[in-house]
N, C-alpha and C positions, 0 to 999 in steps of 0.2 A: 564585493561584499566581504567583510571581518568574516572570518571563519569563528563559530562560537555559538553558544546555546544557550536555551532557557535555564536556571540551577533550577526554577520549584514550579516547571513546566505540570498542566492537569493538577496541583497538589493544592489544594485550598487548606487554610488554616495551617500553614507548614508550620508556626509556631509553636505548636501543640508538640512538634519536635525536640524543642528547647525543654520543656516539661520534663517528655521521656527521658533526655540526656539528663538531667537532674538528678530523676529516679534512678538512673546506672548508676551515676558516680555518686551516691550514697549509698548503693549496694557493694559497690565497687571498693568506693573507703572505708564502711565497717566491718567490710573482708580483711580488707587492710590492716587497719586495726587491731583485729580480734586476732590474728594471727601474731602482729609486732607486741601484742602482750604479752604471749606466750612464747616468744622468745626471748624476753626481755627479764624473762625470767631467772635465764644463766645466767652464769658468771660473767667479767669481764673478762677480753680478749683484742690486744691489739690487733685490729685488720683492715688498719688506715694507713700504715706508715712506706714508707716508698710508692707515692702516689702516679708517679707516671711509669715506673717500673711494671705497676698491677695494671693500671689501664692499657700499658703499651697488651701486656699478656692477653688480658680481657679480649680486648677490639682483636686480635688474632685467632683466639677460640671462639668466638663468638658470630663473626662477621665468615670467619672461613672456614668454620665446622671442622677445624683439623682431628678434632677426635672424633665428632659424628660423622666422618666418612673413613674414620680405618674399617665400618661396615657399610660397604660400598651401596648393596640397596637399601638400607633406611638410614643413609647419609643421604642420598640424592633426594631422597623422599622427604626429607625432611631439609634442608636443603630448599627443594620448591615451594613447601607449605611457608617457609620461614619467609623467604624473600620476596613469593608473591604474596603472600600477607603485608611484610613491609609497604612495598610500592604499592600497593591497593589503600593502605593506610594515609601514605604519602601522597594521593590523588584525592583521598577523603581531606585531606587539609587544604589541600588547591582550591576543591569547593566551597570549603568554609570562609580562605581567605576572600573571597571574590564574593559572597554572601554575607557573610556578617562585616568586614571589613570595606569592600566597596575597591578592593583591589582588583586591577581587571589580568590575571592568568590564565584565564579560561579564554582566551584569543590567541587569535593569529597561528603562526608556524607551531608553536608551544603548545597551544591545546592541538593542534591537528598531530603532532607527534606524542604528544601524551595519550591521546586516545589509544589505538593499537596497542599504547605501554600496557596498558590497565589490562588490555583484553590479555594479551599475553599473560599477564601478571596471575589474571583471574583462572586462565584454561593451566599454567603451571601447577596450582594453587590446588585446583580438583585432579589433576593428574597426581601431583603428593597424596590426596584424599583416598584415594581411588588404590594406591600402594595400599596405605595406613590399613584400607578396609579389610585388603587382601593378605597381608600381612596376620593382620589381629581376627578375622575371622573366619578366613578358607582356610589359609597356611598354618596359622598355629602356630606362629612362631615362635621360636626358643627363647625363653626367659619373658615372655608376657604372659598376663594375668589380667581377665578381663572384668572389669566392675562397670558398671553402668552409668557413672559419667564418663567413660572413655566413651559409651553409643554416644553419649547426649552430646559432647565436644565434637565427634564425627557428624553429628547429625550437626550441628549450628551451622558451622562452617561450612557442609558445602551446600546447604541452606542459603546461607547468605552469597555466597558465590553463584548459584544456581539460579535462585532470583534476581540477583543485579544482572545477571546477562538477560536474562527475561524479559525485566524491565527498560534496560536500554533496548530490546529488537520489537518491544510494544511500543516506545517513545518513536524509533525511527519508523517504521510502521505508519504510526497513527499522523506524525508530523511530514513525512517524505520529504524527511533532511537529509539536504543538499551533499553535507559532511558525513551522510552515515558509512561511506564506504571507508572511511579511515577507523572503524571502527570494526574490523572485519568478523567479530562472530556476532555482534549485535545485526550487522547488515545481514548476513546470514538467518540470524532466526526472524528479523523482519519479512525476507522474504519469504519463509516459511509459512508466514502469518497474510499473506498477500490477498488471500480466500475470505478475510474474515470482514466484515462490514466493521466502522471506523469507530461507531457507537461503542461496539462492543470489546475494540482494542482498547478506546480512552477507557472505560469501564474496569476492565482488566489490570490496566497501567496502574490505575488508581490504588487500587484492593493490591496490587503486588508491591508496590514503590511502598507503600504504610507498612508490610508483610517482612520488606526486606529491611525497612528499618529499624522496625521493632528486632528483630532475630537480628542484627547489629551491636543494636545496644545491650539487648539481652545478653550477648556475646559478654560485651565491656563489664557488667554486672556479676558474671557469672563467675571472671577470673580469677578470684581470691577465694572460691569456694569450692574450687576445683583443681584437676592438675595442673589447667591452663595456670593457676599461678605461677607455675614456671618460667614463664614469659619475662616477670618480672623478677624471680629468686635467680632462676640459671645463671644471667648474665652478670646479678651481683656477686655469686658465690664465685666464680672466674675471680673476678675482681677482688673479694675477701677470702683469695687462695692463700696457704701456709706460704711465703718465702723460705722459709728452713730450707735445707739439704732434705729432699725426700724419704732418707732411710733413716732421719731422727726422733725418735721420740721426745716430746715434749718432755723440758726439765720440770722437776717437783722441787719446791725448796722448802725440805725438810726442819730448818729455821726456823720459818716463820713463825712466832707465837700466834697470831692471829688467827692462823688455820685451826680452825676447831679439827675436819674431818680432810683426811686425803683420800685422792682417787675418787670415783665415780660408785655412791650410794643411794641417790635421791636425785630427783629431774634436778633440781638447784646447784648440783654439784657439774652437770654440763656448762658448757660456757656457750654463751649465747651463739655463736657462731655451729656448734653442737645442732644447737636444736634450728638454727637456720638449714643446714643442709638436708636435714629431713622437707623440709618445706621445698626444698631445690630438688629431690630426688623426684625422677619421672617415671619410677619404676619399668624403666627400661627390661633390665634385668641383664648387660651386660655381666654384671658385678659376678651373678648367681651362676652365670653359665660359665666360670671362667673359675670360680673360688674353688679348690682342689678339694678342700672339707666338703661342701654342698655336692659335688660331684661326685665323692666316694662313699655319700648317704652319709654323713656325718650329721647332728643336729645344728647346724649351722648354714643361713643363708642371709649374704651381708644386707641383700633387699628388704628381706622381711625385717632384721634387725631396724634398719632406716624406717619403714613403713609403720613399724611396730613404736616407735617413738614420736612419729609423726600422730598417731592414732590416741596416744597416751598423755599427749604434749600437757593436757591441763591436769592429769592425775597428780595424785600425793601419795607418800611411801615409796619404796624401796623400788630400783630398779631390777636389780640380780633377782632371780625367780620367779618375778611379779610383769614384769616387760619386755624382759631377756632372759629367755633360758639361761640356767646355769651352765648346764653343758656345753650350749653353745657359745658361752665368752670361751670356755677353755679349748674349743674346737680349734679356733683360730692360728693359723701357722705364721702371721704375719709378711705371708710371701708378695702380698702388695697386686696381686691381680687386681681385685677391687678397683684400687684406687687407680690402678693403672687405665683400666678401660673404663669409668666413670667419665661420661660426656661431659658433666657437669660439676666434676672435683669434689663428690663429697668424698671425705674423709673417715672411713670405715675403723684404721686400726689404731689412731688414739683413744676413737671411743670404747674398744675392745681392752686395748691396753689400762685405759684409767678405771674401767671398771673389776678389772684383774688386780690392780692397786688397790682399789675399794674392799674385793676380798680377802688380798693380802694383809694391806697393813691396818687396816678396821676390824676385822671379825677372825681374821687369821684361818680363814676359809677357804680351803684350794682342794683339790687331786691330793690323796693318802701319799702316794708315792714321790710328791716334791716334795714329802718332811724330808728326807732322807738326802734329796739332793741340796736344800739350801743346807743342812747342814755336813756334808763333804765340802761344802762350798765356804763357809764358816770357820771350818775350823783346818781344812788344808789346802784352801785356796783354789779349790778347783773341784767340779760336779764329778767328775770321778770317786771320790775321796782317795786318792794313794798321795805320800807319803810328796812335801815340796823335793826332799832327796832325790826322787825316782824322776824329776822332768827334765832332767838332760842326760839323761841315760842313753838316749839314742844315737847323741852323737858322740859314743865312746868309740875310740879308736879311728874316728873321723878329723881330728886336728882342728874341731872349731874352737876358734875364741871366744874365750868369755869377757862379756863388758869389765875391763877394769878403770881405778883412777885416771889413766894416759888420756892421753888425745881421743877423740869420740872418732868410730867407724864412722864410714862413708856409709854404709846402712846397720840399722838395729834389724836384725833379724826375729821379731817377733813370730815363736812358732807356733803359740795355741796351746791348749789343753788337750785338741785331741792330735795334733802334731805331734808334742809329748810325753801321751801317755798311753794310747791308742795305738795298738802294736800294727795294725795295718796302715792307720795313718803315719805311722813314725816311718817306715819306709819313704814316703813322700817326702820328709822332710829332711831323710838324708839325701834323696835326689835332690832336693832341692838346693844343700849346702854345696854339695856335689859340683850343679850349678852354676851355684856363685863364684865357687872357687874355681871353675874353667874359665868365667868370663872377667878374673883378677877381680874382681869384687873384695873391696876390703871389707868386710862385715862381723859383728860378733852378734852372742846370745846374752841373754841375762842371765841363763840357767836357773838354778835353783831360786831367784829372785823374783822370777815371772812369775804371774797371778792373772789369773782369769779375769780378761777383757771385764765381764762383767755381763754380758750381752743376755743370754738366757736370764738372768737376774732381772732385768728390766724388762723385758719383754714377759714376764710371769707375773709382774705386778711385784717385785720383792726390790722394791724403791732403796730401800735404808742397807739391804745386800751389795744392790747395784755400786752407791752411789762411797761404802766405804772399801771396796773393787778399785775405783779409779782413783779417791785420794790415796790406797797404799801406790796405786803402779805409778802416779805422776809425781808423786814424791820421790820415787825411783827414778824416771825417767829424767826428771830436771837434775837431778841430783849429778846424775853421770853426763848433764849438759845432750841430752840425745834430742832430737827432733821430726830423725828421718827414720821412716820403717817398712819394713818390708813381709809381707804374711802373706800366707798361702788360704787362711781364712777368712772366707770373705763375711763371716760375722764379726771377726775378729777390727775387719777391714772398718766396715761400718761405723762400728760403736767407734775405733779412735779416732777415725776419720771427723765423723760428722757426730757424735756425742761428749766425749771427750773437751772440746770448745766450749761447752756450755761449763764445764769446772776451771776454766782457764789453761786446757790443754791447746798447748800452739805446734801441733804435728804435720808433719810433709807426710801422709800412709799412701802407700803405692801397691797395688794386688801382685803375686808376684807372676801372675798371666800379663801385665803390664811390663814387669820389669824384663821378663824373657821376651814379650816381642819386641823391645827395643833392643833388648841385647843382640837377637838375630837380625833385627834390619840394622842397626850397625856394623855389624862382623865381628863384633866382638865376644860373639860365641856363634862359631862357626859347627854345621851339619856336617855328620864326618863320610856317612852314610843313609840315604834316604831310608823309610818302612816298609812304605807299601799297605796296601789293602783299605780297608773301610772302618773309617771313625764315626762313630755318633758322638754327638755333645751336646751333654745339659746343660745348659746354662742357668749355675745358680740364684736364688730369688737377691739376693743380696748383692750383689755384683752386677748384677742385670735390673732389673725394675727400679732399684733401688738407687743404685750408682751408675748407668746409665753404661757400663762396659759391656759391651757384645762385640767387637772387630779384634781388640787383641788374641783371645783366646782361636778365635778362627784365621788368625791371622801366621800362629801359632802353628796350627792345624798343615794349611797351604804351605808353610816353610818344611814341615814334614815329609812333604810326600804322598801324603795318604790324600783319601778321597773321600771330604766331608759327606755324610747321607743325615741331612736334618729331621729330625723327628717332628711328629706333628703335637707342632703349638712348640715354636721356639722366639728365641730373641724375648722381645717383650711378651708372648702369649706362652712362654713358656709354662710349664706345669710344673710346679714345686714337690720336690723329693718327700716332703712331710715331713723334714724333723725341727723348721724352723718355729720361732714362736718361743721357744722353749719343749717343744712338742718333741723334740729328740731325747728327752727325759721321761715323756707319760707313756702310759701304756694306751693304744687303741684299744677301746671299749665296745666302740659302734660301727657301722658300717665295713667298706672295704680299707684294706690297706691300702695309703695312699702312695706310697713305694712299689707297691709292686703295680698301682694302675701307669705307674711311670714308668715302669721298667717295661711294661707291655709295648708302651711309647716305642722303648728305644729298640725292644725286641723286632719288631714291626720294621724297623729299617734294614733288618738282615744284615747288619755291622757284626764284625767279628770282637771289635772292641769300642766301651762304651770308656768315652773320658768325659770327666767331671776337673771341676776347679776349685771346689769346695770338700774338706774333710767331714760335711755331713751328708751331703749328696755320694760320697765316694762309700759310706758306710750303709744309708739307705739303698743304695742301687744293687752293691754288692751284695745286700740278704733278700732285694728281689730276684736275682739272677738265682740263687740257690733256692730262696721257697718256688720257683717256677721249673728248678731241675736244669740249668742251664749253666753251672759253674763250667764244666767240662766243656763248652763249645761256647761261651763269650767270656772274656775278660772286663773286669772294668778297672780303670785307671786313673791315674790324675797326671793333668797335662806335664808335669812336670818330671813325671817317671817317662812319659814319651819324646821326652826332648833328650831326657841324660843317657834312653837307649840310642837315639841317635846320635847323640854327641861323643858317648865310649863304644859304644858297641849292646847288643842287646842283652839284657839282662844285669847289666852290670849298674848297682845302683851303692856303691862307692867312688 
C-alpha cells in the first residue's frame, strides 16, 4: 500500500476554508497597504542598485542569523522559531499542492520523510516559544519591553503549533494509521488518547482541526498589524541596506535650487527607506543596551527614537520636540553601536545626523556653546580657534618636511587639529614623526595649510561648515598632486577616507595603527627593547565599528611585549569614550559621564597603562583617570608613544 493520507479527513465543508483564507489576505493586504502609504511618504532613495550584491548580503543575514546569533540565547531562539516556522510553512504548501492542484506529494518515501520533518519543525518551533516566554516574562530581559501584542503573537503561535500536534495524535487515534509512527509526537499523543472512545476522538479532531485553522489564518491576518510585520520588513531592510562605507554620512547638495528645506524637519523630510526601518525595527533593544548615551542616563534611547516614529508615522509638523526629544538628537555620539548590533540594519545615525541638519541649517537651533565652536572653525580653521601660525609648532626642532612644489612624499602626514594644537596630543604626533623617520618613511606635513578634516562639522548638522572644510583642503591637496595619507586620527581617518569621495576626493587614508603594524611585520621598524607589563586598549568608535580595524592596533600590542587585558565590551561592542558626534565640543548636562563610565572599563582590568589610537579617546580617558584620582598609578597613552619607547628607549619621544 502507497504510504499517504486523507488532506480534509473528519472535515465536511473544507471550503468554507477558502472563505476564511480570503478574509486573512484582505486583512493581511490592507495591513499592507496602510503601512506602504505611510512610507511612501518620504522622500526618495535609491535602494535598488547593485542587485545581487544586496541579495547575495540579504540570503546571508537572513538565512544564517549572522547578527541574531552574536546573542547566542535569542539567536538560537529565534533561530528555531524562524526555521521551524519556515518548513511548517513549506509542508502547509505540500498540502495545498496535492488539494487544490491534484499533484500527488503527499505519497510514497516523501510524505513518509516529510512527516517527522514537520513534527521536528513543530517541537523546534515551541522550544523557540518556550525561550521567547522565558526570556520576555521570568527573565526580564535587557532591552525588552513588553506590550501586549507580543502575549498575543506568543500566544498565536504556540497555539497553532499546540493544536496541529493535537490534531494529528486525534487523526492517528481515531484512523489507527498504519503511517502514524513516522510521525513520532502525533503517534505519541495518539497513544495518550488510547482510553478515549472513537466518537469522541472524531468529535474532538473536528472542533480542533477548524480551531487550528482559524488561529493560522488569524496568524496570516494579523501580520501587518503587529510586529510580526517583520517577517516581511526585516528581510527587506537587509536587502535596502546602505552600500556606502559604513562611517559615511549621507551627502547633502547644497545646490540644489529645488530644496526648499535641508535636513530632517517634518516626517516628509525622511526618505522613505527612513520610515521603512521603523516598520523593520522589532524592538529587540539591542540598540539601547549598547548606546553609551542611554546607558549613562543620557535622554537618548535609539529604540524609542525608531518606535517613537513608527507610532507617529501618519502625524504632521515638526519632528525635533514633537517626536524626538530635542536633547536627545544632541545626545548622540555617533559611535555606531546601534547600528552595529541592529539585527535588522536599521539605520539610527543619519536619522540623528539629518535632523541635527534640520536644526542647524533651518532654524539655526543647537547647544549655546557650538556658537563659539563653528565659529573658531570659521574663521581659523579649526574648533580650537588658535591662530593657522600655531599648527606646526609641534614639530619644531623635529626636522619635518613641509609639503613643498617638488615631487609628492611617499605619505601626507595628516596630523589633525588636536595633533596640532592639543598640547598632550602634540606629543603623540612628535612620536609619531619620530616614527616615520626610523622606519625611512619619506613624508611631509602641510603645516600651517592644514584645516580641519571637517568631521565634527558634519556630524553636528553644520552641512554648509562641513562641506566648505573640504573644498578649501582638496584644493590643497590636488594642488600639491597628494593622494596618500597618513593620521593618527581616526575621525580625521573617516571623513577622508569614506567622505571626501563624495566631493570628488580620490585618497589612499591609512590609520597610522595600520601603518605601524606593517611597519613591524616588515622589519622595517624594528623593537629595540621589549616593555613589559599590562596594556588595556580602547578601541576607538571610528576605526573600529566604523572601519572595521581591530587586529592592527593589537597586533601592535603583541609586537610589544606587553600583555593585552581586554576590557569589557571591546572590538566591535566596544564602549565609546564620548566625545564623538561632535560631543567632544558640548558640555554634559545630564546623566553620568560617559568617560569616566569608560575609564571604570579600563580601570577594572588592573592595567598599569591604558592605550588609545585616537586623539579623543587619549583626552576623554585621560580626565577620566584624574576625575577617578588615578593619574598617579595608570597612565594613558597612544599607541604610537609605546612603540617610539620601544623603538629609542623609554621616554624618549624625539
Amino acid at each position: 500500500m502507497n504510504a499517504t493520507r486523507e488532506i480534509f479527513w473528519n472535515i465536511n465543508g473544507h471550503g468554507i476554508i477558502y472563505f476564511l483564507f480570503i478574509l486573512a489576505t484582505i486583512a493581511f493586504g490592507y495591513g499592507i497597504f496602510r503601512r506602504y502609504y505611510l512610507w511612501r511618504r518620504g522622500r526618495s532613495a535609491n535602494r535598488n542598485d547593485q542587485k545581487w550584491v544586496r541579495i547575495k548580503l540579504a540570503v546571508g543575514l537572513v538565512l544564517g542569523h549572522e547578527r541574531i546569533l552574536r546573542k547566542r540565547q535569542e539567536g538560537i531562539m529565534h533561530l528555531l522559531i524562524f526555521w521551524g516556522v519556515v518548513t511548517l510553512f513549506a509542508g502547509t504548501i505540500m498540502v495545498a499542492l496535492q488539494a487544490d492542484l491534484g499533484l500527488k506529494v503527499m505519497e510514497g518515501r516523501f510524505y513518509l520523510c516529510l512527516k517527522p520533518t514537520l513534527d521536528m519543525a513543530g517541537l523546534a518551533t515551541l522550544v523557540g516559544l518556550l525561550i521567547a516566554i522565558s526570556r520576555r516574562y521570568l527573565k526580564r530581559a535587557e532591552g525588552l519591553d513588553n506590550q501586549s501584542t507580543d502575549g498575543i503573537v506568543l500566544a498565536l503561535l504556540a497555539g497553532i503549533i499546540v493544536s496541529g500536534f493535537i490534531v494529528e495524535g486525534l487523526r492517528i487515534a481515531s484512523t489507527h494509521d498504519q503511517w502514524g509512527t513516522w510521525s513520532p509526537i502525533g503517534v505519541t499523543l495518539a497513544g495518550a488518547l488510547g482510553s478515549v472512545d472513537r466518537e469522541n476522538l472524531v468529535a474532538a479532531h473536528k472542533i480542533l482541526w477548524w480551531t487550528h485553522a482559524a488561529l493560522a489564518l488569524g496568524f496570516i491576518g494579523y501580520i501587518p498589524h503587529s510586529k510580526l510585520i517583520h517577517i516581511i520588513t526585516a528581510p527587506l531592510n537587509t536587502y535596502f541596506r546602505s552600500l556606502d562605507a559604513k562611517g559615511a554620512i549621507p551627502a547633502l547638495d547644497l545646490e540644489d535650487d529645488a530644496v526648499k528645506s535641508f535636513g530632517i524637519n517634518s516626517l516628509e523630510d525622511f526618505t522613505w527607506k527612513d520610515l521603512f526601518d521603523a516598520d523593520a525595527c522589532v524592538r529587540c533593544g539591542r540598540c539601547e543596551i549598547h548606546c553609551p548615551a542611554h546607558l549613562a542616563a543620557k535622554p537618548l534611547s535609539p529604540k524609542k527614537l525608531i518606535q517613537d516614529l513608527r507610532t507617529h508615522m501618519a502625524d504632521e509638523g515638526h519632528v525635533v520636540g514633537t517626536i524626538v526629544e530635542e536633547e536627545a538628537v544632541w545626545a548622540c555620539t555617533t559611535c555606531g553601536a546601534c547600528m552595529e548590533q541592529c539585527p535588522v540594519l536599521v539605520e539610527h545615525i543619519p536619522k540623528i545626523v539629518e535632523m541635527r541638519r534640520g536644526q542647524v541649517l533651518m532654524k539655526s537651533n543647537f547647544p549655546s556653546e557650538l556658537n563659539l565652536i563653528f565659529r573658531n572653525a570659521e574663521s581659523n580653521g579649526n574648533p580650537y580657534g588658535l591662530g593657522q601660525a600655531k599648527r606646526s609648532e609641534w614639530a619644531n626642532g623635529l626636522e619635518v618636511e613641509i609639503v613643498s612644489e617638488g615631487p609628492a612624499p611617499e605619505y601626507l602626514y595628516w596630523v589633525g587639529c588636536a595633533g596640532s594644537f592639543d598640547d598632550r596630543n602634540r606629543r603623540v604626533s612628535a612620536a609619531m614623526a619620530g616614527i616615520l623617520k626610523l622606519a625611512g618613511i619619506h613624508f611631509a606635513i602641510l603645516g600651517n595649510r592644514e584645516t580641519c578634516c571637517g568631521d565634527f562639522a558634519r556630524r553636528l548638522g553644520n552641512e554648509y561648515l562641513f562641506q566648505s572644510m573640504v573644498r578649501e583642503n582638496l584644493e590643497i591637496l590636488n594642488g600639491y598632486g597628494i593622494t596618500k595619507l597618513v593620521t593618527q586620527c581616526p575621525h580625521c581617518f573617516n571623513t577622508l577616507r569614506n567622505e571626501y569621495p563624495q566631493y570628488g576626493g580620490n585618497l589612499e587614508v591609512i590609520h597610522h595603527t595600520e601603518l605601524i603594524a606593517q611597519l613591524l611585520k616588515s622589519g622595517n621598524l624594528k623593537i629595540k627593547s621589549k616593555l613589559g607589563g599590562t596594556v588595556t586598549y580602547q578601541d576607538p568608535c571610528y576605526i573600529g565599528r566604523h572601519n572595521d580595524i581591530y587586529e592592527a592596533p593589537r597586533d601592535i600590542i603583541e609586537a610589544l611585549g606587553v600583555e593585552l587585558a581586554e576590557m569589557r565590551g571591546s572590538h566591535n561592542e566596544s564602549f565609546c569614550c564620548g566625545a564623538g558626534g561632535g560631543r567632544m565640543w558640548m558640555e554634559e548636562h545630564t546623566g553620568e559621564r560617559i568617560n569616566v563610565k569608560r575609564t571604570e572599563d579600563a580601570l577594572c582590568t588592573n592595567s598599569q597603562t591604558i592605550a588609545a589610537a585616537c586623539p579623543y579617546c587619549l583626552t576623554m580617558l585621560e580626565d577620566g583617570i584624574k576625575f577617578k584620582d588615578m593619574n598617579n598609578k595608570v597612565r594613558t597613552v597612544d599607541l604610537a608613544e609605546l612603540v617610539i619607547e620601544a623603538v629609542r628607549g623609554k621616554g624618549d619621544f624625539r
